[in-house]
C-alpha positions in Angstrom: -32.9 -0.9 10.1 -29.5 -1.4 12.6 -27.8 -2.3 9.2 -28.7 0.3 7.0 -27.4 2.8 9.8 -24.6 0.8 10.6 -23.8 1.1 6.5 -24.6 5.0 6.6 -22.4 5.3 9.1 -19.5 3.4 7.7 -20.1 5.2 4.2 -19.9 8.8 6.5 -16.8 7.7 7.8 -15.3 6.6 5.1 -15.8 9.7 3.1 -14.8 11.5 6.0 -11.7 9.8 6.2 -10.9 10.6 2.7 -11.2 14.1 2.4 -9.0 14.3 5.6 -6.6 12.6 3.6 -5.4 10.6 6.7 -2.8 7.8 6.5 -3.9 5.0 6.2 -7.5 5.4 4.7 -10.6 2.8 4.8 -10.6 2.5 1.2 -13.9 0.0 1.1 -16.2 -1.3 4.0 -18.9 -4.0 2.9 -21.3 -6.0 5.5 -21.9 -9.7 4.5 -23.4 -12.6 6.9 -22.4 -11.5 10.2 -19.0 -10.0 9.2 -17.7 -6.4 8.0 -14.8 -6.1 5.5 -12.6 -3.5 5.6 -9.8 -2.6 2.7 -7.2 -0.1 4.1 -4.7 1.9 1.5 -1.6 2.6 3.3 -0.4 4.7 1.0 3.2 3.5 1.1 5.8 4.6 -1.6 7.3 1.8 -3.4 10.6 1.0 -1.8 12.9 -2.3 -2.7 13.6 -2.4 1.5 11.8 -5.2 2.6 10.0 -5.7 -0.4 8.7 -9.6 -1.2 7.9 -10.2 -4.8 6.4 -13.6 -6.3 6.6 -14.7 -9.1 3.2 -14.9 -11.1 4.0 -18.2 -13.3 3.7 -21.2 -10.9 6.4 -24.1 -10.8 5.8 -28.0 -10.1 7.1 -29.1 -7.0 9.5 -32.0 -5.3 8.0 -34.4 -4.5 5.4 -34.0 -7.5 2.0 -34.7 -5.5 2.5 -31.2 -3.2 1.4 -27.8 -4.6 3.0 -25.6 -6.8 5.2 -23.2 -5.9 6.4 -19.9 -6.5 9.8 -17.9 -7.3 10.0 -15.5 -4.8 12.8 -12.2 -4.3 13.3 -11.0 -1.0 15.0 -7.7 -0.7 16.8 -7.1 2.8 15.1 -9.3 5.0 18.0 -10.8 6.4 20.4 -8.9 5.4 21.1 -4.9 4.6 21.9 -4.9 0.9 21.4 -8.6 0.2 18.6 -10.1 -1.8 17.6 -13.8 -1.6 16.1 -15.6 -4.0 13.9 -18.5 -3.8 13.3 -21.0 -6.3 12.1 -24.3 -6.1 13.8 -26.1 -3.0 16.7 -24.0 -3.1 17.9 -20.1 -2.0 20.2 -17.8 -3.7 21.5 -14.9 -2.5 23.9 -11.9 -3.5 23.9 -8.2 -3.3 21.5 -5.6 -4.7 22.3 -2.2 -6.0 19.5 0.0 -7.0 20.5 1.8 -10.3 16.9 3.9 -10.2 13.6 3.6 -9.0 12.5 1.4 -11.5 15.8 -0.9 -11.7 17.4 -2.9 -9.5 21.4 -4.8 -10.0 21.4 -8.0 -8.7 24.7 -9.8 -8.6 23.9 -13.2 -7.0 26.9 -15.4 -6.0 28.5 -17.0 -9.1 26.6 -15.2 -11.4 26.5 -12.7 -13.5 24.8 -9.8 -13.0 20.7 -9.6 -13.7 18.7 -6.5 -14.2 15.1 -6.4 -13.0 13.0 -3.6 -14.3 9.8 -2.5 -11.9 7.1 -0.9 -14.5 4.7 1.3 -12.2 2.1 0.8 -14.8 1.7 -2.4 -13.8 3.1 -2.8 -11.0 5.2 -5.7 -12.3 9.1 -6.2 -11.6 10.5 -8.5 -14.3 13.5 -10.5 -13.3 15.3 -12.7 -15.3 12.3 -13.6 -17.9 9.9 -13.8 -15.0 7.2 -11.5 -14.2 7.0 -10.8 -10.3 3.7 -9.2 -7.7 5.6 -6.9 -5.1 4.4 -7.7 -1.4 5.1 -5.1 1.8 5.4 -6.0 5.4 1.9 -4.9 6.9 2.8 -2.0 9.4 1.7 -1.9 13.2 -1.9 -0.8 12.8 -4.5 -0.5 15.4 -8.6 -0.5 14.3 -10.5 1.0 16.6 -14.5 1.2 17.0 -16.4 4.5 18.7 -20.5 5.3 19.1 -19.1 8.9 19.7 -15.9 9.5 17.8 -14.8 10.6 20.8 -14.2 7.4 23.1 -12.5 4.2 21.0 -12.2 1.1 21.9 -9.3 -1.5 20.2 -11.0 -4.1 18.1 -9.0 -7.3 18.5 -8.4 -9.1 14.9 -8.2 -13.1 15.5 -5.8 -13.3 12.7 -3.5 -10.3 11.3 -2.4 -10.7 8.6 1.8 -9.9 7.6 1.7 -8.7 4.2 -0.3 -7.6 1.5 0.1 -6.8 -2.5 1.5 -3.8 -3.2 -0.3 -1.0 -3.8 -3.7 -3.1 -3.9 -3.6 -2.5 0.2 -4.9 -4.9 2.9 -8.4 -6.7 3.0 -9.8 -8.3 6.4 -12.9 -9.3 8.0 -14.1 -9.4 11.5 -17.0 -10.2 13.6 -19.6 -7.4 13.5 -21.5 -6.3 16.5 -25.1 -5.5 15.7 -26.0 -4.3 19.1 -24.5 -1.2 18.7 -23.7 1.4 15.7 -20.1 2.5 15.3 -17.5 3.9 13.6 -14.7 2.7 12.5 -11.0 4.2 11.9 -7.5 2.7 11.6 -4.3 4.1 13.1 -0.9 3.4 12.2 0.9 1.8 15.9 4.3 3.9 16.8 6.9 1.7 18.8 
């Protein structure tokens, strides 16, 4: 009976959420051996700043018996205006000019210049033959818990995570406490 209130409220809340239209939104909840899951949509705009894209086609590694690895494009990470590139055991790195939302000017050093075209149908940025997944830096967010919604209490995550695929939004579980039921919300943290 706790979990099918438990669930109720969850559902409430995250209806509730959604026609408040609040940033972020709990997007899904589910309950599964001990453990809730909670999806959150962050609604963030895509933005080539600190955007992380890996490639989708794998590549065989050096020395041959560790796993497969990934391209990777990292846009101002390190540097304002400067993209890395990772590929295999080696980086390359130039400057980035965005021609228009969906394209991107990469001159890397000793190059020539290559294109990369972002398609927001699919999400996809194709560089240089290869198909990419864009990845954003998880923001500052605090979940909370409340039997009231008026008194909240910080749930501490024991592992949080530092990105997640763009604009899928972020997944995690943690320990649920069937002693009491709560609600749940997510804030964004302000430095």
């Amino acid at each position: 009976m706790k979990i099918i209130k438990l669930t109720f409220l969850l559902a409430a809340y995250l209806l509730f959420g959604q026609l408040m239209a609040q940033s972020p939104i709990v997007s899904d909840v589910s309950i599964a051996g001990g453990e809730v899951k909670i999806s959150i949509n962050f609604h963030d705009v895509f933005s080539w700043k600190k955007a992380k894209f890996i490639s989708i086609k794998t590549f065989p590694a050096d020395p041959p018996w560790a796993p497969e690895t990934h391209h990777e494009l990292w846009f101002e990470f390190f540097d304002k205006g400067v993209v890395d590139w990772f590929q295999f055991d080696y980086v390359e790195n130039g400057k980035y000019e965005v021609i228009d939302p969906s394209n991107v000017e990469v001159k890397l050093f000793g190059r020539k210049k290559i294109i990369g075209h972002f398609n927001p149908e699919t999400n996809l940025l194709n560089f240089n033959s290869l198909d990419y997944m864009p990845f954003f830096q998880v923001p500052k967010f605090i979940l909370e818990k409340s039997k009231d919604l008026q008194i909240w209490q910080e749930i501490t995550l024991e592992s949080s995570p530092k990105e997640y695929q763009w604009p899928e939004g972020l997944t995690f579980n943690f320990k649920l406490d069937f002693k009491d039921n709560a609600f749940y919300r997510v804030r964004i943290k302000k430095d």
